[in-house]
N, C-alpha and C positions, 0 to 999 in steps of 0.2 A: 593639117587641120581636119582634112576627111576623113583622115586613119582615125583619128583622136575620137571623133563623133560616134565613126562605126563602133568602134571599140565599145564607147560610152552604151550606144545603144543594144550593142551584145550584153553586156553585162548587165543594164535594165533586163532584158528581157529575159538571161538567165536568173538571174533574183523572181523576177516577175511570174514566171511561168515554169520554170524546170524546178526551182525553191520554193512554188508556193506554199505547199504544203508543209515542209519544215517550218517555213518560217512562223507560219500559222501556229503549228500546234507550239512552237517555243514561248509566242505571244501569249497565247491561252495561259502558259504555265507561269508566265512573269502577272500576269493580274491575275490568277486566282489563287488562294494562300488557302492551306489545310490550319485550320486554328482547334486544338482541345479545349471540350467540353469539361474541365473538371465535376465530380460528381459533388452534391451536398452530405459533408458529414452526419451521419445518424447524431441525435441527440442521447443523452443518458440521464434517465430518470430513476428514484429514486422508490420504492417499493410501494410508497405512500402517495405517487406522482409529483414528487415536486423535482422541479429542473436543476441537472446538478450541471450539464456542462451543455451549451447550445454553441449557435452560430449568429454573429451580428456584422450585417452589412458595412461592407469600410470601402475606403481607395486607395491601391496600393499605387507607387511609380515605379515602373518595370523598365526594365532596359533590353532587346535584344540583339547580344554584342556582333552577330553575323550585318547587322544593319548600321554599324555604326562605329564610322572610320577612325576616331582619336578617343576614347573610352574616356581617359583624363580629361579633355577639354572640353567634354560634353556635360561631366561630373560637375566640372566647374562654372560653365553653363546653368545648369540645375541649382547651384550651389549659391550663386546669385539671386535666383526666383525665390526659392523654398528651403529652410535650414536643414542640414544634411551632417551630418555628426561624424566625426573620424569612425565609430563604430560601423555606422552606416554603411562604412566604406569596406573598410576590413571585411565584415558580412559581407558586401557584394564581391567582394575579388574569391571569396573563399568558394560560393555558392556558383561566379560564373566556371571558376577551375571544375566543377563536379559534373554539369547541366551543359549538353550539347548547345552550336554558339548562336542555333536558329530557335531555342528556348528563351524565353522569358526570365530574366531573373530579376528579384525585387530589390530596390535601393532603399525604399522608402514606404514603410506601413502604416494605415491610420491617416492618407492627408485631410486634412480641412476646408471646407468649401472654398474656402480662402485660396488656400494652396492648389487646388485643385486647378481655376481660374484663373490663375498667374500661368502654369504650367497652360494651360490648355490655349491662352496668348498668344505663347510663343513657339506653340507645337507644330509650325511650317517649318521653325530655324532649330529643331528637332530629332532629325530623322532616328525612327530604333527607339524612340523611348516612347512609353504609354502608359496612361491613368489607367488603373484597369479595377473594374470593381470586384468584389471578393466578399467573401465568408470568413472573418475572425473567430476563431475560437474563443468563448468567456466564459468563465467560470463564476455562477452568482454566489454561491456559497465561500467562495473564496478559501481559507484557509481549514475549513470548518472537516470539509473531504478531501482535503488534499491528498494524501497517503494513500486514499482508497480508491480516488477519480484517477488520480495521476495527472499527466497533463499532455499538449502536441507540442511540438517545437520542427525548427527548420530541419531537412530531412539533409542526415550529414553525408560522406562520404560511402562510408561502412552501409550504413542502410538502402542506398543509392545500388549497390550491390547486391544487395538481398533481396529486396523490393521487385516485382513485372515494371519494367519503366515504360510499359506499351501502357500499362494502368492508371503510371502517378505520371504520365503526360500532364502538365497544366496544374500539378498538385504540388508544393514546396511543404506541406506538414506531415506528420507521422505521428501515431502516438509515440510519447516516450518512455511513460512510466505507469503504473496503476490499471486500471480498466482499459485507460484510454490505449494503450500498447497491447494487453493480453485480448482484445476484444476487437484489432485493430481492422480484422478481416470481416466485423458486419461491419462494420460504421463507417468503410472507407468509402464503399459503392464501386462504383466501373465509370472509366472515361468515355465521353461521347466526343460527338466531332464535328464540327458543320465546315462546310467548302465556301467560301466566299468569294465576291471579286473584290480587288482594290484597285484605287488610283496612281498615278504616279509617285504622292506622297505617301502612299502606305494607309490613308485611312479607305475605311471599309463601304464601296458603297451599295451592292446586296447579296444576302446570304442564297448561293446557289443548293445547296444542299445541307441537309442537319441531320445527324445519329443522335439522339437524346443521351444526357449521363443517366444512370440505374444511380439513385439515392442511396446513401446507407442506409441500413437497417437501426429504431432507435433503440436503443439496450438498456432494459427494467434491469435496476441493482436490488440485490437482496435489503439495502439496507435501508431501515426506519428511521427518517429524517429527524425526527418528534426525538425519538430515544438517544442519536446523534447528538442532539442540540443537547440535551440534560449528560450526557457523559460530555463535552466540550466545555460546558458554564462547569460540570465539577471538576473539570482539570486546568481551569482558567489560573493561569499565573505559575503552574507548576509542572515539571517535564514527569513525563509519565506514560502509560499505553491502557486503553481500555479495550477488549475485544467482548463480543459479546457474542453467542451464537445459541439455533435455534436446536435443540439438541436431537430433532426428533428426523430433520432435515440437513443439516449441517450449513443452512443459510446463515451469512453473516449480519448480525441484523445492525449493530454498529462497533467502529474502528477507528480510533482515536489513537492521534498519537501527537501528544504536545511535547514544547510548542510545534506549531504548522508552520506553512509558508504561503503566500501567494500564487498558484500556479499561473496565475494569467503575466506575471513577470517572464515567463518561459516560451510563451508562443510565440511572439516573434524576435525572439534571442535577447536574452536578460544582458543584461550592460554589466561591464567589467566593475564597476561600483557597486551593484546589489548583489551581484552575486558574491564577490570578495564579501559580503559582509554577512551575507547567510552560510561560507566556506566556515570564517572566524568567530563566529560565533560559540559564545562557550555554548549555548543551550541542546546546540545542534538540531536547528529544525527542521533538516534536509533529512537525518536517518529516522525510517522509517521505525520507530518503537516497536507498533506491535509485531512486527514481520522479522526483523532484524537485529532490534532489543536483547541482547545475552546476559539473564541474570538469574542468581541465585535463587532459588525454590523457596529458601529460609521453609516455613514448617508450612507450606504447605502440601511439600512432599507427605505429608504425615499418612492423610488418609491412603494413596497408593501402596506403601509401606505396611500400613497395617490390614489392605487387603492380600498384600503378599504373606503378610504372615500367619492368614488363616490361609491360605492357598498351600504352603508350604508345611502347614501344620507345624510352625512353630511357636503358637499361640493360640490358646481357645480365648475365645471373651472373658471368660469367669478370670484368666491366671492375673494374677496380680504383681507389678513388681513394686520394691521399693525405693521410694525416692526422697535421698536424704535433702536433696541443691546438690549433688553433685557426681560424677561417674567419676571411675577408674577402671585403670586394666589391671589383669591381675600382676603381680611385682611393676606395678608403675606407682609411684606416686603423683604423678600428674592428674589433676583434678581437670574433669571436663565438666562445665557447671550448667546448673537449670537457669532457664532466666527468674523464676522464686526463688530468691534466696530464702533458703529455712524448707524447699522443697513441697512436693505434693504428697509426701506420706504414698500410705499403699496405694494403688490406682489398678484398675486393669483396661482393656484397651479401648475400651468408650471412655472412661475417665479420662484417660491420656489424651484421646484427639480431640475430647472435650476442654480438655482444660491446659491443651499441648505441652504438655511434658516433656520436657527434652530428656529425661532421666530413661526414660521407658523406652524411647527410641532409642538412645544410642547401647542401649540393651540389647532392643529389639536385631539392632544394627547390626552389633554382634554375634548374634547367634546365625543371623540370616548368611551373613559374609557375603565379599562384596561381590561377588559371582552370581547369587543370585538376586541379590539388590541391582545390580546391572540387568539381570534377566527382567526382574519386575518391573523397571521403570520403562524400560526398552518398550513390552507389551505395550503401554499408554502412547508409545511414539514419541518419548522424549529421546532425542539429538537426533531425530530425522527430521527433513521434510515434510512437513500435512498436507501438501501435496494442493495447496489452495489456485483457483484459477487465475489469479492475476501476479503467480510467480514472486521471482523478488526478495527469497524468504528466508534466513538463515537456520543451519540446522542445529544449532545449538550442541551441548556435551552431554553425555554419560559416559563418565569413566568406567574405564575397566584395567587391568590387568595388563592385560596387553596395549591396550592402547598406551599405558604410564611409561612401559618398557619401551614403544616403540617413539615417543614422542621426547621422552625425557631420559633414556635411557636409566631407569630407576626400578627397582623394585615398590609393589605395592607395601602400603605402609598399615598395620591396623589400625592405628591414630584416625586414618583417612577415610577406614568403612567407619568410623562411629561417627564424624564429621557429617560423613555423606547421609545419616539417617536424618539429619535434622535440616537436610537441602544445603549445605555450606560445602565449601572446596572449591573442588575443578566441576562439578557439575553447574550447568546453566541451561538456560530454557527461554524461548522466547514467549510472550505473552499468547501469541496462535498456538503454538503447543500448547501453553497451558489449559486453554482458553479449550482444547480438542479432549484432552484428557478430562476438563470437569464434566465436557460433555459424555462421555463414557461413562463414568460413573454416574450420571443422571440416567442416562439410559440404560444403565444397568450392564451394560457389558459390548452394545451396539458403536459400531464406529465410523460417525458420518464424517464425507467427504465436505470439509469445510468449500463454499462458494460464495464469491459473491454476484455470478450472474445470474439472475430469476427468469429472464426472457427476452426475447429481438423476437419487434413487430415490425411489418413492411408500413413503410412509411408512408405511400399513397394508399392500401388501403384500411391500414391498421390492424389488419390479422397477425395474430402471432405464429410465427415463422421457426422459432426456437424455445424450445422450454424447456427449463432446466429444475428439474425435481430431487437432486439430490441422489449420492448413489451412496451405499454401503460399503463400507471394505470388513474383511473377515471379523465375524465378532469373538470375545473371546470364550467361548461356547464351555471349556474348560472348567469354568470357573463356576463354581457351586452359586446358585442365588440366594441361598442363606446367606453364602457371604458377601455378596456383592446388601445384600438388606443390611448387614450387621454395620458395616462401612456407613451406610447411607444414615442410619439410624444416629452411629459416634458423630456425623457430620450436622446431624438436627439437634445436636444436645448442642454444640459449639454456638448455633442461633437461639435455641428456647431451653438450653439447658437452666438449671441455678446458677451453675458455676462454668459455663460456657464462655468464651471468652470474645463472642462479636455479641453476646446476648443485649449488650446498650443499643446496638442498630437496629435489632425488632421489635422494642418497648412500643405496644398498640397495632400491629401489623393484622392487617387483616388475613393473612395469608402463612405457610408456615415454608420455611426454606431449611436450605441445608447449605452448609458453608466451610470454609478452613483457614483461619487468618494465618498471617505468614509477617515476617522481621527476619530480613538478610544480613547479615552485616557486611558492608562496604571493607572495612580494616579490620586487621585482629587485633586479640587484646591479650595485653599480659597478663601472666597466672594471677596476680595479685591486685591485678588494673580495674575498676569500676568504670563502666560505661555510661558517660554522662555527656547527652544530648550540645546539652549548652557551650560544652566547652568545646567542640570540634568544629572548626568550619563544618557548613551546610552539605559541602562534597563529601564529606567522610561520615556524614551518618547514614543511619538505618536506612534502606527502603523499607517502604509496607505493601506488602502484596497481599493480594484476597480473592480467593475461588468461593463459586456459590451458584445452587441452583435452586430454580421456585418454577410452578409451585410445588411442595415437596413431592406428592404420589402421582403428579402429572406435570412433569417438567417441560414447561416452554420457551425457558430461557435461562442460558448456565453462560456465567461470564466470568472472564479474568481480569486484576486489577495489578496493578502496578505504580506507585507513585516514587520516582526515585527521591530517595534520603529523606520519605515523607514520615519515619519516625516505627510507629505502632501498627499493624496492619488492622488490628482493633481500632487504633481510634482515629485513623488515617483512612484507609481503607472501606473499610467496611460501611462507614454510613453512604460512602458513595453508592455502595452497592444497593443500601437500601431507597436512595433515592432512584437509579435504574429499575428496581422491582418494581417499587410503587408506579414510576408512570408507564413503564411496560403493561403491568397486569392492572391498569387502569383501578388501586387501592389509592384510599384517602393517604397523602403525601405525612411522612411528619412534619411536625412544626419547626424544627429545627435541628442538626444533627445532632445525633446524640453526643455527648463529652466523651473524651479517649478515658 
C-alpha cells in the first residue's frame, strides 16, 4: 500500500511540476479556437446607381465534421428540429469531401427565427454544429441583368484549387458567371481572424484577439438601368439579344438577352427541379444571347461590304448595277432572288444599302471573291473574340477557303461568295460583334474595346480605386474617310431616306441616325418555293436583325438587334431601336410603333 501511494505521489508530482508547462500550454490551445473572419462582398451597381447585386443578412446551419462523432445521426438529429431536404444533404457530403474537416461546412441556408430557436434548444445535445449568421447574395433586379451581373454559387471542387484557400478561409461563394466571376478579385476582399476562448461545449465565451476582414471593393457597371429596362419591356415575350454600346468609349450601356433567368435560384445551389427545367427548356434562358448567340448577319452585312467595295476599288458610288429580282452566274441557270420580286431596277451603292438590294450585292459579291470578303469582314472582328471584360464569349464564323477545306474537306463553292454577300451561309456573328462593328463605323474607323466595368470604389471610404476609361485597339487608319462618310451617309438614307427601308421607325424623330435592317433566314427555300410566314412553325422563320447609330454626326450610342424568327428587321426590329434612341438621347418617345 506504501509502494502504491509513493508511486501515486511521484506521478502527482511529475504531472505537477516537471509537466507543468506542457500541460499548460496544451490547455491554452484546447480553449482557444482560431475562427475566420470572412470579408463582406463589394456590391455592383449600375452606372446610373441603382443596386444590381448586394448582400442580405441570413442564418445558415453549419456543421464542423472534425467535431462531430456520427455525421448521420446528427443529420438526423437536425432533421427532427428543422426541415432538411435530401438536396440538403447531397450538398453537404459534396462540400465536406472538398473543405478540410476543422472547416465549417453549410447544411442549411436562410433559417427562420423559428428555426433558428428550435436549434439553438437543443445546441448542448449538439456538439460541431452552429447557427452562424452570414451575407446572402441577392439579386434585386432579378432576371432583368442576369447575363451581365452573372451570379455567386457554392465554390466547387475545381475552384477550391484555383482559388488562395488562406483567402476564402470562412468564404463557401465565388462568383460564377458574368461580372460577378470576371470582377471576382475586387469584390471578394481578404479574410481576417479573431483568436477566441471557448468552453467545454464549444461556445465562445471572449474574443482574445481580432484581424479585421478588408471589404470588397463595390464595382460601377457601364450599364444604364433606365435604357436596360426599355430594351427588356421590348424583348418581353420573345427570345432575342440587345446590345448596345457607347461608341466613343466602348462602354456597354445595355445587354439583354431573353428570355433571362433568376440568378438568386443559383447562390446557394439551385435544386435538381429548377434547374432541370431551365436545362429543357425550349427558349434557353441559360445561353447567354448576346455573348454566345451564332447567327446570320442577313443584310446587314451590307454596309461593311460596301465599305470594302470602295476600299478595294471595286465600286465607285455613281456605278450602277441592274436589278431584275434576281442573279445568276454566268452558264448557271440558277436564279438567286431579290427579296422585290419585280427587283429594284438600276441602283448604285447608296440606293442598294438603302433600299438592300440583294441583286447588287451578290454582284458585289462576286467581283469582290471570297478572299477578300473574308479580308473585309475579318477587319470589323467578325469570328473573333471582342475581347469584352466579363469573357464567356463566342467567336462566331467567317468563312474562308481554307477553313471550308480544313473543316469540311471541300472545295469553296461560288454559289457560297454570292450567299455570303447578303450575310447567309456558314457565316455567323454574335450580337457583341455586331454590336462592335456598328460601333466602328459610327466612329469612323476607331475600335473600342467593348467593357462593362466603369469603376471599384473602396467601400469604407468611397474613393475610387479603379477606373476604367476605355482603351482603343488599332484603327483602321487605311481606309479613306471619304469612304468611311459614303457608307455612313447609304446608312442615313435606310432611316430618312424616301425609299429607305427602316424609314417607318423615324416618322417624327427628333434626331437623325443611321441604320441597316437585316432578315436571316433560318431554312432555305426551293428555286420555285415562296416564303410565307404563316405557314412555317415559329422555329423556322425569319429572324430580324437591326444595326444603328444616333445621333448621326456625333454618335453616342450604336446598338445591335436581334429578335429570333421575329420576321422583318424593318418591322420587327427597327422600332425597338427607335424606342432605345428615344429614351437614350432623351427625344419625345413615339406614340406607338411604327407598322412593319
Amino acid at each position: 500500500m506504501l509502494l502504491l501511494v509513493l508511486s501515486l505521489l511521484a506521478r502527482v508530482s511529475y504531472l505537477q511540476v516537471v509537466m507543468h508547462e506542457h500541460f499548460t500550454t496544451l490547455s491554452q490551445h484546447n480553449r482557444v479556437k482560431i475562427v475566420p473572419i470572412p470579408p463582406i462582398r463589394g456590391r455592383i451597381f449600375s452606372s446610373d446607381g441603382v443596386l444590381l447585386a448586394e448582400n442580405r443578412p441570413s442564418f445558415n446551419l453549419e456543421i464542423v465534421p472534425e467535431q462531430v462523432a456520427n455525421i448521420t445521426a446528427t443529420i438526423q438529429q437536425l432533421s427532427a428540429l428543422i426541415t432538411i431536404s435530401s438536396g440538403d444533404v447531397t450538398r453537404f457530403i459534396e462540400q465536406a469531401g472538398k473543405l478540410r474537416r476543422y472547416e465549417n461546412v453549410p447544411l442549411r441556408f436562410n433559417l427562420t427565427e423559428e428555426e433558428v430557436a428550435r436549434i439553438s434548444i437543443d445546441r448542448h445535445r449538439l456538439p460541431g454544429v452552429e447557427v452562424v449568421p452570414r451575407l446572402d447574395r441577392f439579386y434585386p433586379r432579378g432576371p432583368d441583368v442576369a447575363h451581365a451581373v452573372g451570379y455567386v454559387g457554392m465554390i466547387d471542387e475545381e475552384e477550391l484549387e484555383r482559388l488562395d484557400r488562406s483567402d476564402y478561409t470562412g468564404t463557401v461563394h465565388t462568383g460564377k458567371l458574368g461580372a460577378e466571376k470576371a470582377f471576382e478579385k475586387l469584390l471578394h476582399g481578404h479574410v481576417g481572424f479573431q483568436q477566441v476562448e471557448v468552453n467545454a461545449q464549444g461556445r465562445v465565451v471572449r474574443v482574445l484577439d481580432r484581424t479585421a476582414p478588408m471589404p470588397g471593393r463595390n464595382v460601377y457597371l457601364t450599364l444604364d438601368v433606365s435604357l436596360q429596362d426599355v430594351a427588356v419591356t421590348a424583348l418581353a415575350g420573345r427570345r432575342g439579344a440587345i446590345v448596345a454600346m457607347d461608341p466613343r468609349t466602348g462602354g456597354i450601356l445595355a445587354m439583354v438577352s431573353s428570355p433571362g433567368y433568376d440568378p438568386n435560384l443559383f447562390v446557394n445551389g439551385i435544386s435538381v427541379v429548377d434547374y432541370t427545367a431551365l436545362l429543357n427548356s425550349k427558349a434557353t434562358p441559360l445561353l447567354n444571347r448576346a455573348l454566345q448567340g451564332k447567327y446570320p448577319l442577313g443584310s446587314t452585312v451590307k454596309p461593311f461590304l460596301a465599305l470594302a467595295a470602295l476600299h478595294f476599288a471595286v465600286r465607285a458610288v455613281p456605278d450602277q448595277t441592274w436589278c431584275p429580282g434576281w442573279y445568276a452566274l454566268k452558264g448557271s441557270s440558277h436564279q438567286y432572288r431579290d427579296w422585290k420580286k419585280g427587283g429594284h431596277g438600276h441602283v448604285d451603292l447608296t440606293q442598294a444599302v438603302a433600299q438592300s438590294c440583294d441583286v447588287f450585292f451578290y454582284a458585289l459579291a462576286q467581283d469582290l471573291g471570297i478572299d477578300r470578303l473574308h479580308d473585309a469582314l475579318d477587319r470589323f472582328g467578325f469570328g473573333r473574340l471582342t475581347g469584352i471584360d466579363i469573357g464567356g464569349e463566342s467567336k462566331g464564323l467567317v468563312p474562308s477557303r481554307a477553313w471550308k477545306q480544313r473543316q469540311l474537306q471541300q472545295p469553296w463553292y461560288p454559289g457560297e461568295t454570292l450567299i455570303m454577300g447578303i450575310g447567309q451561309g456558314y457565316i455567323q456573328a454574335t450580337p457583341a460583334q455586331l454590336a462592335l462593328a456598328t460601333a466602328q463605323l459610327a466612329s469612323r474607323g476607331r475600335t473600342p474595346k467593348p467593357h462593362l466595368l466603369a469603376e471599384a470604389r473602396d467601400v469604407l471610404t468611397g474613393k475610387t480605386v479603379l477606373r476604367n476609361g476605355g482603351t482603343d485597339a488599332p484603327a483602321q487608319s487605311d481606309v479613306s474617310d471619304d469612304h468611311w462618310q459614303e457608307v455612313v451617309r447609304a446608312m442615313r438614307e435606310v432611316m430618312h431616306g424616301p425609299f429607305g427601308t427602316a424609314r417607318r421607325s423615324t416618322q417624327g424623330a427628333t434626331y437623325e441616325s443611321a441604320g441597316k435592317t437585316g432578315t436571316a433566314q433560318v431554312v432555305g427555300m426551293a428555286q420555285n418555293e415562296t416564303y410565307r410566314a404563316e405557314d412555317l412553325p415559329e422555329e423556322f422563320r425569319d429572324h430580324a436583325l437591326f444595326i444603328a447609330f444616333a445621333p448621326l454626326d456625333a454618335p453616342r450610342i450604336a446598338l445591335a438587334i436581334i429578335v429570333e424568327n421575329g420576321g422583318s428587321g424593318s418591322g420587327t426590329a427597327a422600332p425597338i431601336a427607335r424606342r432605345l434612341f428615344d429614351h437614350f438621347l432623351g427625344a419625345p418617345a413615339m406614340a406607338e410603333p411604327a407598322p412593319g
